[in-house]
C-alpha positions as CSV (number, residue, x, y, z in Angstrom):
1,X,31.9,28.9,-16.9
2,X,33.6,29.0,-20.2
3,X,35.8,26.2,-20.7
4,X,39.1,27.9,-21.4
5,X,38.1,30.3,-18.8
6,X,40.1,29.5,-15.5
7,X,38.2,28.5,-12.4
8,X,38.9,30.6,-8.9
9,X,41.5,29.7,-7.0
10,X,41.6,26.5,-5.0
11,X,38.1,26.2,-6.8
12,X,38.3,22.6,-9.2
13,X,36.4,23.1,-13.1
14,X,33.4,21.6,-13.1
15,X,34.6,19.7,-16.5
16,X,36.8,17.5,-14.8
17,X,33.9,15.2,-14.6
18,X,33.0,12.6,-11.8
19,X,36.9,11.4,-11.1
20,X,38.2,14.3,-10.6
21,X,37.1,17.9,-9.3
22,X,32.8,16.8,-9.0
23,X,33.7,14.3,-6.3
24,X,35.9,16.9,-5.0
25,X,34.0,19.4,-4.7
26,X,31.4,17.6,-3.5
27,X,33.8,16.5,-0.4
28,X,34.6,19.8,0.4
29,X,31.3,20.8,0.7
30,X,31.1,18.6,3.6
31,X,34.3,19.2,5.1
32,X,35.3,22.7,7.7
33,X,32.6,24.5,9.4
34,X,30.1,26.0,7.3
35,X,26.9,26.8,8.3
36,X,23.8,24.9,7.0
37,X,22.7,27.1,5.0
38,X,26.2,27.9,3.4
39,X,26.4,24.3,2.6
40,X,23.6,24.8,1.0
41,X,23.7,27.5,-1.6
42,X,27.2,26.3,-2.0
43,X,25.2,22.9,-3.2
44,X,22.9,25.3,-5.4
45,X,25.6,26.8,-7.0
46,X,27.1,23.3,-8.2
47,X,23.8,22.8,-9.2
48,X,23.7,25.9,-11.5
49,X,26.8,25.6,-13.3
50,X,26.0,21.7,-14.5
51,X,22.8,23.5,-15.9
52,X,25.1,26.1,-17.9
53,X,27.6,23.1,-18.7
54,X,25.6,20.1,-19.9
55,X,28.4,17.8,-20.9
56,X,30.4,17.9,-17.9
57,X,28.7,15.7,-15.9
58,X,26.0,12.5,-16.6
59,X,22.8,11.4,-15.4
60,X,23.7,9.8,-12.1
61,X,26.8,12.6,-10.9
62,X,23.8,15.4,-11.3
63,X,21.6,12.9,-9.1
64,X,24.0,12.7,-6.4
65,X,24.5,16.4,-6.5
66,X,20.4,16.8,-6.1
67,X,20.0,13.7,-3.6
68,X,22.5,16.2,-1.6
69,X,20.3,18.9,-1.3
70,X,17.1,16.5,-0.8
71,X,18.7,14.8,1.9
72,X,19.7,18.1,3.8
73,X,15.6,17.5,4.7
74,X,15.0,14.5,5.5
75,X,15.0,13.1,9.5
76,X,16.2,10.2,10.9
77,X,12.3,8.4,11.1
78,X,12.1,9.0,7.2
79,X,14.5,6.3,6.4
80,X,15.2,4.4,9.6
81,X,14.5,0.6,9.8
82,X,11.4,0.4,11.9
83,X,12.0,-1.7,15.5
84,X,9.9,-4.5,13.4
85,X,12.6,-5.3,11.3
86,X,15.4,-4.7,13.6
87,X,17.7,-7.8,13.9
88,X,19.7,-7.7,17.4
89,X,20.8,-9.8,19.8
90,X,20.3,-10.2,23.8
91,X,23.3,-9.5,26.0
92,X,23.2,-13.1,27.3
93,X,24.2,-14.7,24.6
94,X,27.2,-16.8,24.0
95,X,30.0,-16.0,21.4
96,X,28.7,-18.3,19.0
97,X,24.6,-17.3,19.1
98,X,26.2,-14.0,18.3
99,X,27.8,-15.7,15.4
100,X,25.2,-17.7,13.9
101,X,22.9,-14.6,13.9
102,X,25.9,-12.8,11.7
103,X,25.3,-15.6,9.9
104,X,21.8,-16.0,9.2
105,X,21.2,-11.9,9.1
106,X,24.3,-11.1,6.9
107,X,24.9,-8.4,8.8
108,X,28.0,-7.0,10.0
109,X,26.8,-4.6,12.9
110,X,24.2,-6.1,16.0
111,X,22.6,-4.1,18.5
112,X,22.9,-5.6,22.0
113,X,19.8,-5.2,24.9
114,X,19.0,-7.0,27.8
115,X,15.4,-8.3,27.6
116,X,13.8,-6.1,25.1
117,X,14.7,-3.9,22.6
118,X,13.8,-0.9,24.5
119,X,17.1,-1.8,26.7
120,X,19.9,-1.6,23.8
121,X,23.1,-1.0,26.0
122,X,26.0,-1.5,23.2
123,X,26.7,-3.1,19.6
124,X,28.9,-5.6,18.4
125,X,30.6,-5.6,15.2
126,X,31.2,-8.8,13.1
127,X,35.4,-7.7,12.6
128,X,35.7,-7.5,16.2
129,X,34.1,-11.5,17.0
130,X,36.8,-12.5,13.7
131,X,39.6,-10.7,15.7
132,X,38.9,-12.7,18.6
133,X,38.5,-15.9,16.4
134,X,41.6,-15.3,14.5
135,X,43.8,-14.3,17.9
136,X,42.9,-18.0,19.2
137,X,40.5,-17.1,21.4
138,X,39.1,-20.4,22.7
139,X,37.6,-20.7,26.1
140,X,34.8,-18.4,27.1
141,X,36.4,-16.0,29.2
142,X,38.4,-15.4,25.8
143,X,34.7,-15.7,23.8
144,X,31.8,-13.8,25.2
145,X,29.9,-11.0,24.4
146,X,30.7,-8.4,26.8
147,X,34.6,-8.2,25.2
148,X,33.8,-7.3,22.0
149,X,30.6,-4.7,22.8
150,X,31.3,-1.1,21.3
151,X,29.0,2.1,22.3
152,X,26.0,2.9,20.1
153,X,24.5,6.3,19.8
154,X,20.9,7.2,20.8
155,X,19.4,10.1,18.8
156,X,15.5,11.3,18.6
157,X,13.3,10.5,15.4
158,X,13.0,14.5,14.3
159,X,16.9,14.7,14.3
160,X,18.2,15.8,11.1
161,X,20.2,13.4,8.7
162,X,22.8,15.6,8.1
163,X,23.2,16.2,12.2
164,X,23.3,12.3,12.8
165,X,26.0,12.0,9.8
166,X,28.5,14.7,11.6
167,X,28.0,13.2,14.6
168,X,28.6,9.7,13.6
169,X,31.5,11.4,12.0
170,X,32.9,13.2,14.8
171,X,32.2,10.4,17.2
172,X,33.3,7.1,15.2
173,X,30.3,5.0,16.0
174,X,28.3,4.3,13.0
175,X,25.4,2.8,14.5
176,X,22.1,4.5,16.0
177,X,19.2,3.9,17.8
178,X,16.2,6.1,17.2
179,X,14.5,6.5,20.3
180,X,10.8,7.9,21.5
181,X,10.3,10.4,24.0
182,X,9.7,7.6,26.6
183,X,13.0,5.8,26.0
184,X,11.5,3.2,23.4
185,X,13.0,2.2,20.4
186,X,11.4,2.9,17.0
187,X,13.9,2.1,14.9
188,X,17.8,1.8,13.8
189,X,20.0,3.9,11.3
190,X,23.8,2.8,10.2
191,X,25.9,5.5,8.2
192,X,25.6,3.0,5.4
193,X,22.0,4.1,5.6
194,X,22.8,7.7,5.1
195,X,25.3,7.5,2.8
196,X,23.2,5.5,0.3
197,X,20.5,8.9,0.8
198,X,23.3,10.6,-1.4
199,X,24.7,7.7,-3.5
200,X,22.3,5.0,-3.8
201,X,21.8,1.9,-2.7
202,X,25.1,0.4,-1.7
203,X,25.5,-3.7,-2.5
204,X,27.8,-6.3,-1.7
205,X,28.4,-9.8,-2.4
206,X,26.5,-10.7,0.6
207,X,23.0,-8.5,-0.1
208,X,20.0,-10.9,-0.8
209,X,17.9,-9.5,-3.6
210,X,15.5,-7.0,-2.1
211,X,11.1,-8.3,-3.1
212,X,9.6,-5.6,-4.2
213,X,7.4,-3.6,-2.6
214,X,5.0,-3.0,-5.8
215,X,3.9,-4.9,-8.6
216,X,1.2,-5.0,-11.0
217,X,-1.5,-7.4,-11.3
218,X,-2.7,-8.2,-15.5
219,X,-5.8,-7.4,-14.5
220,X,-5.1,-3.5,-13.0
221,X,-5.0,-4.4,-9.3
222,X,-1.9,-3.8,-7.3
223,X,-0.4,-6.0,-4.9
224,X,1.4,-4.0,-2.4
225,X,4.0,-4.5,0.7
226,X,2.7,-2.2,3.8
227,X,6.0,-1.0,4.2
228,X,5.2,0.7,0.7
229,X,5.8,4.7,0.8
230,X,2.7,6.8,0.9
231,X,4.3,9.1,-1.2
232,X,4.9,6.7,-4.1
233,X,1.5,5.1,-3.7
234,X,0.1,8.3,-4.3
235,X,2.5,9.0,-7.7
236,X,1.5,6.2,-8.7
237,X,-2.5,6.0,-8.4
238,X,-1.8,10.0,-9.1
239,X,-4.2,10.0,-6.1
240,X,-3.7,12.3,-2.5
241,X,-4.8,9.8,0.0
242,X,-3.9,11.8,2.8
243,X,-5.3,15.1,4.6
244,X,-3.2,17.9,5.5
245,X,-3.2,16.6,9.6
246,X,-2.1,13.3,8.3
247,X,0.6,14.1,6.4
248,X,3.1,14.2,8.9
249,X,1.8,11.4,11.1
250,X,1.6,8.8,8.3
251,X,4.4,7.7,6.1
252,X,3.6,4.0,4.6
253,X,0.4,2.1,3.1
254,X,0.3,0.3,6.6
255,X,0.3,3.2,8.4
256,X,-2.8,4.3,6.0
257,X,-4.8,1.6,6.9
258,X,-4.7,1.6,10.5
259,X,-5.8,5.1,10.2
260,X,-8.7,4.5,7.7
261,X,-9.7,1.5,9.9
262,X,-9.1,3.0,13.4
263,X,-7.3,-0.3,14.5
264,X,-5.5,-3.7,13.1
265,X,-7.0,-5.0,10.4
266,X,-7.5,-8.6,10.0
267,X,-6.4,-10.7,6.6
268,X,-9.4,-11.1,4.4
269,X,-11.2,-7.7,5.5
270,X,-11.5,-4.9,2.8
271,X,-10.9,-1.2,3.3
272,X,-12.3,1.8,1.2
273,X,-10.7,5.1,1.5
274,X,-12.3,8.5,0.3
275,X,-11.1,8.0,-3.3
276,X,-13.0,4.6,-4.1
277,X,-9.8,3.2,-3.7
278,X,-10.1,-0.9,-2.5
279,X,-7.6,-2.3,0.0
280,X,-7.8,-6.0,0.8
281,X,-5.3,-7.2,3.3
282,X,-3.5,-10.5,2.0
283,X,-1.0,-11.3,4.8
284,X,-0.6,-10.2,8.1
285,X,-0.7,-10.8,11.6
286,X,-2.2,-9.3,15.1
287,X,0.6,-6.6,15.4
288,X,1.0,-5.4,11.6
289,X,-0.2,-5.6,7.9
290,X,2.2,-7.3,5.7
291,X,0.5,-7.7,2.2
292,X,-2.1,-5.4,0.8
293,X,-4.2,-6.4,-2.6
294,X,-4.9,-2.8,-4.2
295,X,-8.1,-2.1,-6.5
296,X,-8.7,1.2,-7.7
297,X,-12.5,0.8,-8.1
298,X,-14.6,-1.5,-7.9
299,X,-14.9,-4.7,-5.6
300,X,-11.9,-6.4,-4.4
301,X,-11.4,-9.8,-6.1
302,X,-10.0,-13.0,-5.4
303,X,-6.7,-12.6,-4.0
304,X,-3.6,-13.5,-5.5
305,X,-1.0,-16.2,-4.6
306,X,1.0,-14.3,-1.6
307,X,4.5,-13.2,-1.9
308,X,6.5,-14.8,-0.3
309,X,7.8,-12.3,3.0
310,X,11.2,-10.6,3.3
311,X,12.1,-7.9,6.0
312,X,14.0,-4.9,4.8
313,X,17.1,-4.9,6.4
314,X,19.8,-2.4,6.9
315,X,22.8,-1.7,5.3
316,X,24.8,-2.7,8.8
């Protein structure tokens, strides 16, 4: 669009960068009825007039513009916070168990179950157990648990991120639990979580720094969490690691090993895959991997002083 040319009506000009008509537009795109695939090539045509306008916008408006259309994709097991790392708290407890685990989680949404986590009935939020705090609230008829419960939604690991964001939208809970086709948890997604898809990752005061997943050894080797993405393990050792069948079914470097090895593997024992590629677990447990030591050829050598452990947590 030339720049003294005058956009459509009701139509902002791209050049009134990030402040102004991007982050408008970008709402709108959102708002009304649409169809998907509307919202879509009305995403697409954004797209194409930065291209003809390079100046108009930077580096991080054109990758919110692009993380749009990415996360048009992506379903709700692609980023949720597996039922590992869940943090939650049982229906029994008292007011101030609920507290201390807001507390010591820095957290500001809980599920709620009753025995396990495959019985989540509710969710509490943190501004709701202030309110009761800051009203007086004092004995425990005032203080419990049940008062201050909110409904959480249940949704199914294929649903689509954009689905689960209307619908948190439309229904005003921002909490979900994914759930198998048995009933069983798998994981947990906030609308924090969805929103960062688009924006990035979303920080407060409160958010510990995250470890990292990766890092790089002087000598080559790679030590690795197991909650590292197959998909960045791959761009990085510029390496497919999976077949075709596997794709779909396996999403982290865990998730890789359990399927090279057919079951758990212990810490100390050494995995090869079909590349050459040398996997010595560090740290882990009966149930899970947590620390992988990465050689790309060649025998596995003395492990490195272990990381020390931290769970990802959600946005909540």
């Amino acid at each position: 669009m030339n720049r003294e040319e005058k956009p459509p009506a009701g139509q902002a000009p791209v050049s009134q960068g990030m402040e102004g008509g991007f982050l408008n537009r970008l709402k709108n795109l959102f708002s009304g009825h649409r169809g998907d695939n509307s919202l879509k090539e009305s995403l697409e045509e954004v797209i194409d007039e930065l291209e003809d306008d390079d100046s108009s916008l930077g580096e991080e408006e054109r990758a919110i513009i692009k993380n749009t259309l990415t996360f048009r994709n992506k379903r709700v097991d692609d980023i949720m916070v597996p039922r590992t790392d869940i943090i939650a708290v049982e229906a029994s407890s008292t007011f101030q168990e609920v507290m201390d685990v807001f507390v010591a989680g820095t957290t500001s949404r809980l599920p709620v179950y009753r025995a396990t986590l495959d019985e989540v009935i509710a969710m509490v939020h943190i501004k709701d157990a202030f309110r009761v705090i800051v009203s007086g609230g004092s004995d425990d008829r005032e203080r419990n648990l049940r008062s201050i419960q909110r409904p959480i939604l249940f949704v199914p690991p294929s649903m689509k991120l954009f689905d689960l964001l209307t619908k948190m939208q439309s229904t005003h809970i921002h909490m979900a639990l994914v759930v198998d086709e048995y009933g069983g948890t798998d994981g947990l997604l906030t609308i924090e979580d969805l929103v960062e898809q688009i924006v990035g990752d979303i920080e407060d005061e409160h958010d510990e720094a995250e470890e990292e997943l990766l890092r790089e050894l002087p000598g080559g080797d790679l030590v690795a969490d197991a909650r590292l993405a197959i998909e960045d393990l791959e761009n990085l050792l510029g390496l497919d690691l999976l077949t075709d069948d596997e794709d779909d079914d396996v999403d982290t470097l865990g998730g890789l090993l359990f399927t090279i090895a057919g079951y758990i593997p212990e810490v100390g024992e050494m995995i090869e895959d079909k590349n050459g590629v040398q996997y010595k677990i560090v740290d882990g447990d009966a149930r899970r991997i947590k620390t992988v030591l990465i050689r790309r050829g060649g025998k596995v050598g003395k492990s490195p002083e272990q990381p020390s452990g931290q769970r990802a947590k959600s946005k909540i």
